[in-house]
C-alpha positions in Angstrom: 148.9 -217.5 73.4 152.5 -218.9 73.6 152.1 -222.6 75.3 155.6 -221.9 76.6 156.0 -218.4 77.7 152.4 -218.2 78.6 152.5 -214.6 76.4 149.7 -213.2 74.1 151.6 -213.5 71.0 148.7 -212.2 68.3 145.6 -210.4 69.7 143.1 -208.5 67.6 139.4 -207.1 68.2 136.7 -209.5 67.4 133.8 -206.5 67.2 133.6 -203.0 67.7 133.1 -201.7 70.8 131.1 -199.7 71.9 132.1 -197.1 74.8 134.8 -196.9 77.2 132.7 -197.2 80.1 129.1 -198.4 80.8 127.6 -198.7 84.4 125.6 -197.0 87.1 126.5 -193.7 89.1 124.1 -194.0 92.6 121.6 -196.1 90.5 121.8 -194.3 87.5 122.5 -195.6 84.3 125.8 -194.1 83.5 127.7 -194.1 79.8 130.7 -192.1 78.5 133.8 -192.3 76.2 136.6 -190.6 76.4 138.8 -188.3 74.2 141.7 -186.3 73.9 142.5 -183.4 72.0 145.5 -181.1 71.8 144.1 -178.4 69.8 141.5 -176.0 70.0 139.4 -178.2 67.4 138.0 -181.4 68.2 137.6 -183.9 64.9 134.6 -185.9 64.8 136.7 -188.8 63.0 137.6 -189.5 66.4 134.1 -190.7 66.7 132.5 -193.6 65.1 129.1 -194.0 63.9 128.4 -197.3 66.0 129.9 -195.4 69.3 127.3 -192.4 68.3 123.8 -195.1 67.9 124.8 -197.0 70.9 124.8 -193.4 73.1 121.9 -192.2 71.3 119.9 -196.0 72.3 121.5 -195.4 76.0 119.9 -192.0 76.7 116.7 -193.3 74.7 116.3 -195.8 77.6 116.7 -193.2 80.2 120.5 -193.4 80.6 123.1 -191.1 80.7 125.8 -190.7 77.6 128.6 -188.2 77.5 132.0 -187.8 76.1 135.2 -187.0 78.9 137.3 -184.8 76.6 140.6 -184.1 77.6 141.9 -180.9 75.7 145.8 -181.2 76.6 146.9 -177.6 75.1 144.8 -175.9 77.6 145.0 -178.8 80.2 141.5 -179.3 81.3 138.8 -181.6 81.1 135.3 -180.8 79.1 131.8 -183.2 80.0 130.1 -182.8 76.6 126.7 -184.4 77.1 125.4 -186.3 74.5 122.6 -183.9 74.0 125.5 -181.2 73.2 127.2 -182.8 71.2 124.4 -185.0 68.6 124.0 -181.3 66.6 128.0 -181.2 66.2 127.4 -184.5 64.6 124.5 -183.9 62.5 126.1 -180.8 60.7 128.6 -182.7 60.1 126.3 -185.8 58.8 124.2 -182.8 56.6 127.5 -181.8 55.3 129.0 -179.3 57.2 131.9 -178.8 58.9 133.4 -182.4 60.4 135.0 -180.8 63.9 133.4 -178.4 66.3 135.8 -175.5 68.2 136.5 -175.2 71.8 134.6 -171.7 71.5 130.9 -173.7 70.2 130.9 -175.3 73.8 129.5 -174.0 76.9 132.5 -173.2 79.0 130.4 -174.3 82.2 131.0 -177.9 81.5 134.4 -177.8 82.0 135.6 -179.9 84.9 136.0 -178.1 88.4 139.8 -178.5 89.6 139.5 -180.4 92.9 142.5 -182.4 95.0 143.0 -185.6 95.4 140.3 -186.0 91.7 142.3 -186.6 88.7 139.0 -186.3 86.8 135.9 -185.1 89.0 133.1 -185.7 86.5 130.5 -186.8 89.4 129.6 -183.0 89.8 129.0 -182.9 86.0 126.3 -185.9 86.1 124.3 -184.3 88.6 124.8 -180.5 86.7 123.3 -183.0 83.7 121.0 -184.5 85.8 119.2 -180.9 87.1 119.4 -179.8 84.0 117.6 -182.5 81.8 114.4 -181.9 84.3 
């Protein structure tokens, strides 16, 4: 911090962090991070290993964890539960391919257009909600 100006002059991270948002939904434990992606493919380098352990803890302790992805080319939003998307991340972990494609998700996830929501992902927690029991 500048004395003077009173302007951040040098800033850095001192830890990773772990997901963009963390809270509760109506009393739920609620966790998600969110992506963008202007292809059809989806790189998993755009997820780290410490991001992926944290979710994987969340929903272990009865939370919900999910990743907002933002697919630009076709302009629409995806809710990719965690439960979706851990077997992306395990082929790749095992070796295979390090990306899934738009046409390996469920197309019933993607988020309803509705006015005055930029992104209406409430629906999509309770879809996850009904169908986790």
């Amino acid at each position: 911090m500048d004395k003077e100006s009173r302007h951040i002059t040098l800033a850095y991270f001192d830890q990773k962090s772990t997901v963009d948002y963390i809270g509760t939904v109506q009393g739920i434990p609620v966790c998600f991070d969110a992506k963008e992606s202007a292809s059809g493919t989806f790189s998993l380098q755009n997820i780290h290993p410490h991001q992926v352990q944290f979710m994987k803890e969340f929903e272990e302790q009865k939370g919900i964890a999910f990743f907002l992805i933002s697919y630009t080319g076709e302009d629409f939003y995806y809710y990719l539960a965690f439960r979706e998307f851990l077997p992306f991340w395990e082929r790749a972990e095992n070796g295979g391919r390090k990306s899934f494609r738009l046409d390996e998700l469920d197309k019933t996830w993607i988020l309803p257009r509705k006015s005055g929501y930029l992104v209406p992902y409430l629906e999509m927690i309770n879809k996850d909600l009904l169908e986790r029991d």
